[in-house]
DRENVO-313641 format. One record per atom (N, C-alpha, C): residue in one letter; x, y, z. Coordinates in steps of 0.1 Angstrom, whole numbers, plus 5000, padded with zeros to 4 digits. Example, Ala and Ser with C-alpha at 12.3 -4.5 7.8 and 13.67 -1.06 7.14 Angstrom:
2
A513249435078/A512349555078/A513249675078/S512849785071/S513749895071/S512950005079/
***
This chain:
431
X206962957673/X206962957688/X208162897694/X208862957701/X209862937711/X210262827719/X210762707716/X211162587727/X211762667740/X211162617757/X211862677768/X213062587770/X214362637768/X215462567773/X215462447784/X216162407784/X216562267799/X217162367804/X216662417818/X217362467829/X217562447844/X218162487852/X217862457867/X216662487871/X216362477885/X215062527887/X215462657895/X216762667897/X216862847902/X217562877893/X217462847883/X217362977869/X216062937860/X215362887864/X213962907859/X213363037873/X213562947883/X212763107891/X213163237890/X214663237887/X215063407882/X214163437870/X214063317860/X213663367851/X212363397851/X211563367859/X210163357863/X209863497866/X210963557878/X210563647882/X210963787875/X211863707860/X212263837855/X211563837838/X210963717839/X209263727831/X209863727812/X210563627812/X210763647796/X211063477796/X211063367799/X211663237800/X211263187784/X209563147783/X208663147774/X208063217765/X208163217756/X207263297748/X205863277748/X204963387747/X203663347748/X202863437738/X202463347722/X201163457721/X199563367724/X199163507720/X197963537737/X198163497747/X197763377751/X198363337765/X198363157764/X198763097749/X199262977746/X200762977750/X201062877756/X202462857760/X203062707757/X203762687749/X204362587747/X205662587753/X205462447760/X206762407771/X207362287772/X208662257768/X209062117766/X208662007772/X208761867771/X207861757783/X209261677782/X210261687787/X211361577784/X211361517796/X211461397802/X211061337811/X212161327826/X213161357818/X214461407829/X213961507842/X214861497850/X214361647862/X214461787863/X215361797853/X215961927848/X215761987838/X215561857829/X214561907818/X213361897813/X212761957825/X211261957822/X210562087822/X209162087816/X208562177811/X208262257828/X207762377826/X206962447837/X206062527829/X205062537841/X203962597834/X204262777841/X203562887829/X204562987835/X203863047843/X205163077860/X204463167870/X203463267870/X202263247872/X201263377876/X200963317888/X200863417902/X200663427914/X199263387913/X198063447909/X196663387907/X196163267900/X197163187893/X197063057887/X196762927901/X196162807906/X196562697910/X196262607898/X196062507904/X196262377898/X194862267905/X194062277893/X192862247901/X192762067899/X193162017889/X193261907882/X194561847876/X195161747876/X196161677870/X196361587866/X197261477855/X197561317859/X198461327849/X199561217857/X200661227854/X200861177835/X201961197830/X201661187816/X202361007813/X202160957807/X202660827804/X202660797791/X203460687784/X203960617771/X203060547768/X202360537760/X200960457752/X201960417739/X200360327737/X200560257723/X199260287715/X197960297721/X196860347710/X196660447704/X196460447690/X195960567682/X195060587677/X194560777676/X193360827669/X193660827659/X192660837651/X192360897638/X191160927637/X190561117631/X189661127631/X188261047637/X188661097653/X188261087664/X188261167674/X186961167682/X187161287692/X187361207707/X187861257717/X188061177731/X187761287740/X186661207750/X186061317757/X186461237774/X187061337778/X188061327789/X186761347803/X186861257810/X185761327823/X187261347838/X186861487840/X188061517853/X187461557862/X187961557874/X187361627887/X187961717895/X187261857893/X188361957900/X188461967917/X189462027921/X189562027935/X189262217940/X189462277931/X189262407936/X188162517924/X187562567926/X187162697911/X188462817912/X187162877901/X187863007896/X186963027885/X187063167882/X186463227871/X187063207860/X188163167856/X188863117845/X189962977845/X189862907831/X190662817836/X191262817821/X192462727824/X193162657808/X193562537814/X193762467801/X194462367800/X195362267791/X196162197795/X197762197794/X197162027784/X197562057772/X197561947763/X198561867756/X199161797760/X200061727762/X200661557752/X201561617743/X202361487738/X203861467740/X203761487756/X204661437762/X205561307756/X204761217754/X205461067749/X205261077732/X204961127729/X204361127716/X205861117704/X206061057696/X207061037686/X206961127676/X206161177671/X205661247662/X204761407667/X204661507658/X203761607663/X202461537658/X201761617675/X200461577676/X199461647670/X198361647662/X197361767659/X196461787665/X195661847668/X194361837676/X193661927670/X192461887665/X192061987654/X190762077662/X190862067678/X189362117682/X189662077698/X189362137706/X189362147718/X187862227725/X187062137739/X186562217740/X186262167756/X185462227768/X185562197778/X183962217785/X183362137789/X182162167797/X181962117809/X180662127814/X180462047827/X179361947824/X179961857829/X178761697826/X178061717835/X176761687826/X175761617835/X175661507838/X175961397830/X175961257833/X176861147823/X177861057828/X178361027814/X179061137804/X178961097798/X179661177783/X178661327779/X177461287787/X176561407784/X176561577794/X177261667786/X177261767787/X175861857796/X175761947803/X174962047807/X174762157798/X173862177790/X173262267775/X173862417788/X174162417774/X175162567773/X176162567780/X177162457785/X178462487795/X179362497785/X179262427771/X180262397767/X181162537759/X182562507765/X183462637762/X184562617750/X184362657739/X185762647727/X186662667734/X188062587733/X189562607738/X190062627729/X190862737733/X191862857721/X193662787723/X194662837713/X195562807713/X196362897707/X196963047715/X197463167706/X196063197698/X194963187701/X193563267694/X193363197684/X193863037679/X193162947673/X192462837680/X191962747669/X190962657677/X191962527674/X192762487665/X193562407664/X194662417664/X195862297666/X196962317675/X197862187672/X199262217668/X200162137663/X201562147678/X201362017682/X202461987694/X203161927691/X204861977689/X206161897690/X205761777700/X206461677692/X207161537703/X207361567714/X207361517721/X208061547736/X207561687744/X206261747742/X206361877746/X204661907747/X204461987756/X202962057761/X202762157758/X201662197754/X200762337753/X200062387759/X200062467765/X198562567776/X197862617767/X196762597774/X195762707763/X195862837768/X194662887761/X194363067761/X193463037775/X193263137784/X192463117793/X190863127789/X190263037796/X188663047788/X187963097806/X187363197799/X186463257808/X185163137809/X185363117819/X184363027826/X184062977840/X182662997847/X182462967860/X183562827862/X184162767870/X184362647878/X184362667890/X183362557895/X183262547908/X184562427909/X184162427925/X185162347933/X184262197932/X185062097930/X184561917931/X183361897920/X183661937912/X182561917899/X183361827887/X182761787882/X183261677872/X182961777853/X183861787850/X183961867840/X184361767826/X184261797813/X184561707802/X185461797795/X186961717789/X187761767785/X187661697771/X187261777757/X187161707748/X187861717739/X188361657730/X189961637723/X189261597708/X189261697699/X189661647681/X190261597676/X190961477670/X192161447666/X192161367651/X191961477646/X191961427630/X192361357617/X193961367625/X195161297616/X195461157628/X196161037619/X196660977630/X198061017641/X197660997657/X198461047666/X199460927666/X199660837664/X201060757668/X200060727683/X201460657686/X201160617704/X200960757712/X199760687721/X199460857722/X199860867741/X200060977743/X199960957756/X199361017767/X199160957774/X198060877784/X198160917800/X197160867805/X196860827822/X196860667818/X197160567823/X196960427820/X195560457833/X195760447843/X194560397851/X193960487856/X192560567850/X192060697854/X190960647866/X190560507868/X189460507876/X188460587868/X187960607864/X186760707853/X186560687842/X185160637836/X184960607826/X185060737817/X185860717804/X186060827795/X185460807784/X185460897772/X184660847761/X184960887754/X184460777739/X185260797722/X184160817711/X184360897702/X183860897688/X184260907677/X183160847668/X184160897655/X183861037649/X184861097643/X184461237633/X184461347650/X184361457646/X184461597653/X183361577661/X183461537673/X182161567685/X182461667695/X183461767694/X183761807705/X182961927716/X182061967703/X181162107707/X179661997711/X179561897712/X178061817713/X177761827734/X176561827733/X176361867744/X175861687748/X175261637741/X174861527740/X176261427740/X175261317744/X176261197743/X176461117732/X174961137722/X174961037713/X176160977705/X177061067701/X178461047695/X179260987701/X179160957714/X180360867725/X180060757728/X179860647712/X179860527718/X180860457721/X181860447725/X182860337732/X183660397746/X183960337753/X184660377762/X186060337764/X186760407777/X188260367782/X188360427791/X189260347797/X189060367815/X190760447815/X191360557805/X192260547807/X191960727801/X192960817808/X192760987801/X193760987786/X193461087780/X194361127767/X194561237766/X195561247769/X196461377757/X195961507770/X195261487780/X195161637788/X195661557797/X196761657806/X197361637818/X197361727829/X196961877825/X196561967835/X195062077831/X194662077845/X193562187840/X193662287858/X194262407848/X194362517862/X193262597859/X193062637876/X191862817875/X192562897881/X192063007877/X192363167882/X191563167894/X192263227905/X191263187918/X192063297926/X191363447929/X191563537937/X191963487957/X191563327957/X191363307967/X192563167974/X192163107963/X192762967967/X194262997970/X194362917985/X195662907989/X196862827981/X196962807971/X198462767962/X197562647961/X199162537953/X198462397953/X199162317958/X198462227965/X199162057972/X199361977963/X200361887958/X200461787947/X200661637956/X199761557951/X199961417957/X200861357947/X201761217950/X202461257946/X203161137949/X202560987939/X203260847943/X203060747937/X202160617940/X201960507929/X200460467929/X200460337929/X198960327926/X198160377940/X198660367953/X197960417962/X197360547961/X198260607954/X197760737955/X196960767941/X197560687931/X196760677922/X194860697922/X194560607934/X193460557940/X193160397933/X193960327925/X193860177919/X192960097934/X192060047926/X190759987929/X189660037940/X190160167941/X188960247942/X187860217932/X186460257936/X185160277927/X185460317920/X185160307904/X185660367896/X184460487889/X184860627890/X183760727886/X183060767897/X183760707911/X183260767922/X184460847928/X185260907923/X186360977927/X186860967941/X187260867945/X187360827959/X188660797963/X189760847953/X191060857957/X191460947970/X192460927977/X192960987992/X193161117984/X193661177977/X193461327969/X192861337967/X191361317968/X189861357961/X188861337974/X189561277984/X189061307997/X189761408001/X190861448003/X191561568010/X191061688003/X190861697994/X190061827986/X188961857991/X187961727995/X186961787999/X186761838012/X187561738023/X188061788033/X188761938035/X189061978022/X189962088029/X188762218019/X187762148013/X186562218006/X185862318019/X185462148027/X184762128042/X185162288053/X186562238051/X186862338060/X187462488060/X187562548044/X188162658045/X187462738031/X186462628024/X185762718014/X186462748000/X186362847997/X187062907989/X188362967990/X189062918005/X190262968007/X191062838007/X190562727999/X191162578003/X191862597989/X193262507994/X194262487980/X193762407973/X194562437957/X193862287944/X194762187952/X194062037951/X194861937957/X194861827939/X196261857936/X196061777922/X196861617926/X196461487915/X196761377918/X197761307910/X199061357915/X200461277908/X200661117908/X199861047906/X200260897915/X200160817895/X200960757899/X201160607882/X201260477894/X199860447892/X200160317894/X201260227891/X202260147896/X203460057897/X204360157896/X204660297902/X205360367894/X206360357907/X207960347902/X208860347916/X209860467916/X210360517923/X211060627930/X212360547924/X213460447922/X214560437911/X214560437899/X213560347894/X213360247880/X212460327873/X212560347857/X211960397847/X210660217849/X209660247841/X209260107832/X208360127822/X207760037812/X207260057799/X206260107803/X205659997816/X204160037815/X203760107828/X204960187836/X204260207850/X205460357848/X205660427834/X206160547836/X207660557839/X207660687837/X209460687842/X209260687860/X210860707864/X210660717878/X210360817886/X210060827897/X209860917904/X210861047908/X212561017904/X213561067903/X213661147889/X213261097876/X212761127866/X211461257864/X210161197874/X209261287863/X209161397878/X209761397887/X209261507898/X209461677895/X210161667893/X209961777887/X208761877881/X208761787866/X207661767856/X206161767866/X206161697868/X204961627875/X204661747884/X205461787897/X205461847912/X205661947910/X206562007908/X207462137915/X207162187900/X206762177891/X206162257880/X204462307881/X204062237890/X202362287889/X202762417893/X201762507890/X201762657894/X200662677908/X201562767913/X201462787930/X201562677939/X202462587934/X202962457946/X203562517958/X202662457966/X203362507980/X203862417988/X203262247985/X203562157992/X202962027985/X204061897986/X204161807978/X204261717995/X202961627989/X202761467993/X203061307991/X204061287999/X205061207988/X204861067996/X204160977987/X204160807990/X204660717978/X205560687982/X205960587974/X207060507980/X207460397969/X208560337975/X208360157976/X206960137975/X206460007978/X206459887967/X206959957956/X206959877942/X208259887939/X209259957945/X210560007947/X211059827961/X210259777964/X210559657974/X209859557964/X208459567957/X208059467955/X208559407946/X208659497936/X209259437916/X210959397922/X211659457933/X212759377934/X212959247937/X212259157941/X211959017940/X211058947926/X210659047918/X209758967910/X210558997899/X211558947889/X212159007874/X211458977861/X210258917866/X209558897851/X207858977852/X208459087851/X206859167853/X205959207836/X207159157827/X206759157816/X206459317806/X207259417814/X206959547814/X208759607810/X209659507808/X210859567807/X211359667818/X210859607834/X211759647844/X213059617847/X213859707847/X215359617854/X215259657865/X215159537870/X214859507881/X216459487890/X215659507909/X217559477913/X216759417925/X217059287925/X216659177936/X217659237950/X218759307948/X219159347958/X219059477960/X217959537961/X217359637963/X217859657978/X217959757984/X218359808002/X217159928001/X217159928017/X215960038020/X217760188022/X218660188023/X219860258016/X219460348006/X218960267992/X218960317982/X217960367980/X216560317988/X215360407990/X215660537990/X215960518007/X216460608011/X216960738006/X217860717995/X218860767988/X217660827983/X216960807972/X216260857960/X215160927971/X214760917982/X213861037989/X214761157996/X216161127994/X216861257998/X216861327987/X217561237974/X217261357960/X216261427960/X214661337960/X213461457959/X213061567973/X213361517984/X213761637991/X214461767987/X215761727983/X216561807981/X215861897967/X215361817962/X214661907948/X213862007951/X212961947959/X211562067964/X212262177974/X213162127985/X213862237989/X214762347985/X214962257975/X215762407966/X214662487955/X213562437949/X212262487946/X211562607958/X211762597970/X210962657980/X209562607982/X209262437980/X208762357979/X208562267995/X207362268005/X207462168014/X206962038007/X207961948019/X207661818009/X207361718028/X205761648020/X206161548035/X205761418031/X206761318037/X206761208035/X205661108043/X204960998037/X204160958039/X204760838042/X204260748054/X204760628055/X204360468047/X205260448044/X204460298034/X203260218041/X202260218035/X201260148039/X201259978043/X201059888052/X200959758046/X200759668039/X201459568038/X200959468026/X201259328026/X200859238037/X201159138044/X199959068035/X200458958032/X199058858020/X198958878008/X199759018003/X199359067992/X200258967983/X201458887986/X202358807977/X201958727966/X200658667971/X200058557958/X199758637947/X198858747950/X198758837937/X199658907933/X200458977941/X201659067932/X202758967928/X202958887935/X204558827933/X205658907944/X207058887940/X208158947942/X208658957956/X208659087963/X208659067972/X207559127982/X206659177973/X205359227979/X204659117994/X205159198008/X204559078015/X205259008022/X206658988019/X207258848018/X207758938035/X208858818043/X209258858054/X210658988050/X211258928037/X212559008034/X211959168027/X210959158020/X210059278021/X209559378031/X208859278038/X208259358052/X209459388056/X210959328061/X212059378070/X212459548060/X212459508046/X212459638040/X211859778041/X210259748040/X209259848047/X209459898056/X209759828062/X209859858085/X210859958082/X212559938077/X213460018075/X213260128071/X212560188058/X211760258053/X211160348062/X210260288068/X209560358076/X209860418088/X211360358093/X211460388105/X212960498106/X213160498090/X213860638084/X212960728087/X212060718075/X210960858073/X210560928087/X210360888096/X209760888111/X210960968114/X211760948115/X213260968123/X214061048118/X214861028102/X215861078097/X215561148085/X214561168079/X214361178067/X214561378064/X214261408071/X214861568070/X213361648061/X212661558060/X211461658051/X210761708061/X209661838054/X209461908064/X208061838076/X207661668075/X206861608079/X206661508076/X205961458087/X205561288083/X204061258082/X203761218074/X202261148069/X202161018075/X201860968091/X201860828089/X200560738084/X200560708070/X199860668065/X199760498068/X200660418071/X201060308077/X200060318086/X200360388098/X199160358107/X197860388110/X197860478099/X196060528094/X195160408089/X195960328080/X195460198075/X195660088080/X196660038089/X197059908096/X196059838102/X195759708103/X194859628110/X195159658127/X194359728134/X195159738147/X195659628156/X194959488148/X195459338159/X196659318153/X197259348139/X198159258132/X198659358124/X199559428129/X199559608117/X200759548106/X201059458105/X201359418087/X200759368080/X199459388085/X198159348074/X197359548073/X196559508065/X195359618065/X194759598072/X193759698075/X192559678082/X191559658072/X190959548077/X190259478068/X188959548059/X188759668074/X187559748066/X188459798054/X189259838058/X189859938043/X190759878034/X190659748034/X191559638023/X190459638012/X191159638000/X190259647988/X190159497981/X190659447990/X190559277986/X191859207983/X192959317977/X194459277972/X195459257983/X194859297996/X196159338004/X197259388006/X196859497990/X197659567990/X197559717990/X195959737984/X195259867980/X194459887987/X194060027995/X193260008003/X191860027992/X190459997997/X189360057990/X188760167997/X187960247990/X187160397993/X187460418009/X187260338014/X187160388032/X188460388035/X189660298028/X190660328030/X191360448028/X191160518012/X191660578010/X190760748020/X189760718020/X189560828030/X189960838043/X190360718051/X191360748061/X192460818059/X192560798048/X194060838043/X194360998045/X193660998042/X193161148036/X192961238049/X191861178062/X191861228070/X193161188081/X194361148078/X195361158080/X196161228084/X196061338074/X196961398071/X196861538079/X198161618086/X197561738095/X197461868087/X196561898090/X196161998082/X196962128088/X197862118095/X198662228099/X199662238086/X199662108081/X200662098071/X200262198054/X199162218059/X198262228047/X198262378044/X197962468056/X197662568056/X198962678056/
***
């Protein structure tokens, strides 16, 4: 099978539209994961494909061995068919996966008798991925509805090396030993982790759905300290809101956010940067029409704190300049993609100092925010503004939260927060 070259992204779209880029047999597609912006994988163009489910891919350290990992996801849109994109992105070594299979839960780790669907790979059932690189599956004929919680279940027979990951899925996932992947039952999944493996996308075929929205930032958007297994991320509200209001003509709304993840700086444990995986991450889902972009807040905080213990290099003299700078590059990316992109304004974080550190909070922080913010509003050139700042702000004291929707950190909002969030956003943008 065929590695897809490092290319621009307008000679990937020539090549898209002149339909030879990838090789594909049946309809497995193996596509490089290199974490750079130019050279990253895409999944290949079909006009009826969105993107119903995502998370972004990250560098781990734990490994399987003859073990199965049963992934719980939540979709944002159906379709009568779906695949999905299995991923050893960080991975040092080729990954095996000796079994792949996908259903709908009923509860926990426990399947709904008879959902469960074999995942093909080129018309096998097992599947060998290069280092650094993803695989789609064969499409599996199967109902998906819209906002259902489905199980993504993973064989992995040989040891995987450091495997890679979602670090903070909010959702309890689940492990066993030996091949469980076809079990409708739970009894084989005794251990848990609060973290996804080795699946990073799951698209449907959908006659209807309007393209896909990608969110698209750090732990806020992540949903970090949301309920956990109550999907209550601001992307898991906007899906249903946009469920609410348009049916089966509503876009997939997939969830790009890495907790601590910043728009300059790569780090061990909070992913590459935002200049780094956009691409990969955004302007690669299939049928993106529009990209939701928050970030920038860990891009002020980790600049005051140098010992985060994660091998950040850190730059104490961080400027809202160089923000700046790195939201013109991803502008400039999505607009040459034929990608809208709208900027969201940094939320507050006044109190949050004792627990984060750095400069999370501080007065030389907040004067950074403000700057930030009062670019995006004014100068920023993207095709909108999300003011998310003032969807959340305490209305007596707006460099604090509002207390209803402070998750306790002062820095994250919780569930009610993140659903203001969500109803934030104008849906003119959307449509």
């Amino acid at each position: 099978m065929k590695l897809q070259s490092s290319i621009s992204a307008s000679a990937r779209r020539l090549a898209a539209v002149l339909g030879g880029l990838a090789l594909v047999v049946g309809a497995a597609v193996l596509v490089p994961a290199a974490s750079g912006a130019l050279a990253a994988q895409s999944r290949p163009a079909q006009q009826s494909w969105v993107a119903s489910w995502a998370a972004s891919p990250m560098a781990g350290t734990t490994s399987f061995t003859d073990q199965s990992v049963r992934n719980i996801i939540y979709t944002s849109v159906g379709g009568n068919r779906l695949r999905i994109q299995v991923s050893n992105t960080f991975g040092s070594s080729p990954l095996t996966v000796g079994a792949v299979s996908v259903g709908v839960v009923l509860d926990g780790a426990q399947l709904v008798h008879g959902t469960s669907h074999a995942v093909t790979f080129g018309g096998k059932r097992s599947v060998t991925i290069p280092a650094g690189a993803q695989m789609l599956s064969d499409p599996v004929t199967m109902r998906v509805r819209p906002l259902e919680e489905l199980a993504v279940s993973l064989y992995l027979p040989t040891a995987t090396g450091g495997a890679t990951n979602h670090a903070i899925a909010e959702q309890t996932n689940y492990i066993a030993a030996g091949d469980h992947v076809g079990d409708a039952a739970a009894t084989a999944y005794t251990s848990t982790t609060g973290s996804w493996y080795f699946v990073d996308g799951v698209d449907v075929r959908s006659a209807t759905a309007a393209g896909t929205i990608v969110a698209f930032g750090d732990s806020i958007t992540d949903g970090y300290q949301s309920e956990s297994g109550s999907n209550a991320r601001w992307p898991n509200y906007l899906a249903r809101r946009l469920d609410a209001m348009l049916g089966n003509r509503a876009p997939g709304v997939v969830d790009e956010g890495i907790s601590g993840n910043r728009i300059l700086n790569d780090s061990s444990c909070f992913g590459v940067s935002a200049l780094s995986r956009f691409e990969r991450d955004a302007l690669s889902q299939p049928g993106v029409k529009a990209v939701i972009l928050l970030e920038g807040i860990n891009d002020i905080g980790f600049a005051g704190n140098p010992d985060t213990g994660c091998s950040v290099p850190n730059d104490p003299d961080v400027t809202a300049a160089q923000i700046e700078a790195g939201y013109r590059s991803l502008i400039k990316m999505a607009h040459a993609a034929g990608v809208r992109i709208y900027l969201g304004t940094l939320t507050p974080f006044a109190g949050s100092n004792p627990t984060y550190g750095g400069y999370y909070g501080t007065p030389h922080g907040e004067a950074l925010r403000s700057a930030v913010n009062n670019w995006i509003l004014t100068s920023s050139g993207a095709n909108g503004v999300v003011n998310f700042a003032k969807a959340t702000q305490d209305p007596y004291n707006p460099l604090y939260l509002n207390p209803v929707y402070n998750s306790g950190d002062s820095l994250h909002p919780g569930d009610l927060g993140y659903e203001a969030m969500a109803d934030a956003i104008p849906l003119k943008f959307l449509r």
